[in-house]
C-alpha positions as CSV (number, residue, x, y, z in Angstrom):
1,X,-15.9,-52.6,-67.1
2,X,-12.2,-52.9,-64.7
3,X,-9.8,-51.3,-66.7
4,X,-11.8,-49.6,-69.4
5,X,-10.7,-46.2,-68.2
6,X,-7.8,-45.0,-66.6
7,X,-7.2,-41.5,-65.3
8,X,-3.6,-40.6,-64.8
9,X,-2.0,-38.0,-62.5
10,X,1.7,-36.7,-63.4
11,X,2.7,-35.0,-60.0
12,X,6.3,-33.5,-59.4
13,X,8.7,-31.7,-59.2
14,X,9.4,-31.7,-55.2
15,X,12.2,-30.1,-53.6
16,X,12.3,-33.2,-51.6
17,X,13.2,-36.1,-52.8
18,X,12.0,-40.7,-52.1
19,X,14.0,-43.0,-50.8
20,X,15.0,-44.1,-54.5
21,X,15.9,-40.3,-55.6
22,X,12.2,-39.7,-57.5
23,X,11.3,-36.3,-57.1
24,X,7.8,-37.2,-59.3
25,X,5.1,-39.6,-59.5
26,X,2.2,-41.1,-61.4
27,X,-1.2,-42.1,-60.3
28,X,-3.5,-44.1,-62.2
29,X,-6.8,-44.8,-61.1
30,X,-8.9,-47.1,-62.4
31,X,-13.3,-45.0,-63.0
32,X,-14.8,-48.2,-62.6
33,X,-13.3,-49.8,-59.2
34,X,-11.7,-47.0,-58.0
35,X,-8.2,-48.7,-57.9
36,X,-5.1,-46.6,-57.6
37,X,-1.4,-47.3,-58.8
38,X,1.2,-45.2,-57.9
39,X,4.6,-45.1,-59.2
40,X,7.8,-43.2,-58.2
């Protein structure tokens, strides 16, 4: 089932920073649809 299982992927610290000043981010993807998030 969508949303029964989430994988999530803590990546960071880059010497290089986003446009908002993250220098990390998280990726969740979703094992059933293959969905990704990703959040700065």
């Amino acid at each position: 089932h969508k949303l029964e299982l989430l994988h999530a992927h803590f990546c960071g610290l880059f010497a290089t920073t986003s446009l908002r000043a993250s220098k990390l981010f998280v990726r969740i993807t979703d094992d059933c649809s293959g969905y990704t998030w990703i959040f700065f």
